[in-house]
C-alpha positions as CSV (number, residue, x, y, z in Angstrom):
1,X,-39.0,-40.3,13.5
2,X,-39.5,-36.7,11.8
3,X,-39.8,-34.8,14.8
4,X,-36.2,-36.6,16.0
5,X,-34.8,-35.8,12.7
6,X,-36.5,-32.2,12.9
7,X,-34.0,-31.3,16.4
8,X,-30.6,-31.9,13.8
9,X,-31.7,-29.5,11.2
10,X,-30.3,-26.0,11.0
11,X,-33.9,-24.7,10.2
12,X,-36.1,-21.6,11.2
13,X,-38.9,-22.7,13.3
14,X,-41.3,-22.4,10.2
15,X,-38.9,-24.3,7.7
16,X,-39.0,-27.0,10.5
17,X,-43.0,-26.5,10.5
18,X,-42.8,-27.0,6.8
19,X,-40.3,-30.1,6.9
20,X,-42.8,-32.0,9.5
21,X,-45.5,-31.2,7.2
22,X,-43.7,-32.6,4.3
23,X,-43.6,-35.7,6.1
24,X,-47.0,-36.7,6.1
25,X,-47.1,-37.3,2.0
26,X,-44.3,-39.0,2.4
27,X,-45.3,-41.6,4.5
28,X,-48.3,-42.0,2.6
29,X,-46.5,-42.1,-0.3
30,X,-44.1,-45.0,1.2
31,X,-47.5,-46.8,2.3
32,X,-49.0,-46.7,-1.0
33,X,-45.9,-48.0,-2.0
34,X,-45.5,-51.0,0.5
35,X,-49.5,-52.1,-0.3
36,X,-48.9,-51.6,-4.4
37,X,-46.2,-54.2,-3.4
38,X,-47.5,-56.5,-1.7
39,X,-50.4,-57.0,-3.8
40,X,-47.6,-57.3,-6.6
41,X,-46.2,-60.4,-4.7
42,X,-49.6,-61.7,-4.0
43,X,-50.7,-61.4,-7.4
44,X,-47.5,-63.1,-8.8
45,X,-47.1,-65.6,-5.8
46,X,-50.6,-65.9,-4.5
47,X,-51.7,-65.5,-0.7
48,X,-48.9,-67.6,0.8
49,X,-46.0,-65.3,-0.9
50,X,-47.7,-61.8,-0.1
51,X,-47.6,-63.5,3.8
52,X,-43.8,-64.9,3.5
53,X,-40.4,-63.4,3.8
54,X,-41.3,-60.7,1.0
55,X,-43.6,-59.3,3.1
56,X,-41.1,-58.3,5.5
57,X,-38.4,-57.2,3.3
58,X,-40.8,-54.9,1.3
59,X,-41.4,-53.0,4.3
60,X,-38.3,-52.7,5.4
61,X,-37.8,-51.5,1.7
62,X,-40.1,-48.9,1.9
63,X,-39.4,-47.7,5.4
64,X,-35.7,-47.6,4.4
65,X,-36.9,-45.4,1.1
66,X,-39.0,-43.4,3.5
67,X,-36.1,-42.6,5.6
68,X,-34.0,-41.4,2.4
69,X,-36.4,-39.2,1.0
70,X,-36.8,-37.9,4.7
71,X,-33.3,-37.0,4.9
72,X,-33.3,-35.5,1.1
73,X,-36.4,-33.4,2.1
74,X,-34.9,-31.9,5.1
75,X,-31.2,-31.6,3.4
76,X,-33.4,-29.8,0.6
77,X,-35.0,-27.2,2.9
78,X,-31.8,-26.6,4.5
79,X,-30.2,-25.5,1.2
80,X,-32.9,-23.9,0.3
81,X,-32.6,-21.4,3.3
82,X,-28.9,-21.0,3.2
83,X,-29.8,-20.1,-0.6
84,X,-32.4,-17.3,0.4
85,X,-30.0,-16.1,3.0
């Protein structure tokens, strides 16, 4: 998804080297996020919850998060060049 994203930002070849790269803690950010989660609703629930509906919807959660803070990362870096230009 980042290297789609990557082609519709008005980057230098290293900012977009730097945006990719910035991806990676994000997504394990966003995983950390899903499993801290789902152990939530399996602590709360038990076994049977963690495996139900709220499993789903807290990854869609996080993958929807993940998108957003992609987006705010590579809106960031573009200001960020237009500001050192």
């Amino acid at each position: 998804m980042a290297l789609f994203l990557v082609d519709f930002l008005r980057l230098s070849r290293f900012m977009k080297a730097v945006f990719v790269a910035l991806v990676v803690p994000i997504a394990i950010a966003a995983n950390v996020a899903r499993l801290a989660m789902t152990a939530g609703i399996a602590a709360v629930g038990g076994p049977a919850a963690a495996e139900s509906f709220l499993h789903e919807l807290s990854g869609l959660v996080v993958f929807v998060a993940g998108v957003l803070a992609m987006l705010a990362c590579g809106k960031g870096l573009e200001w960020a060049a237009r500001a050192r230009s």
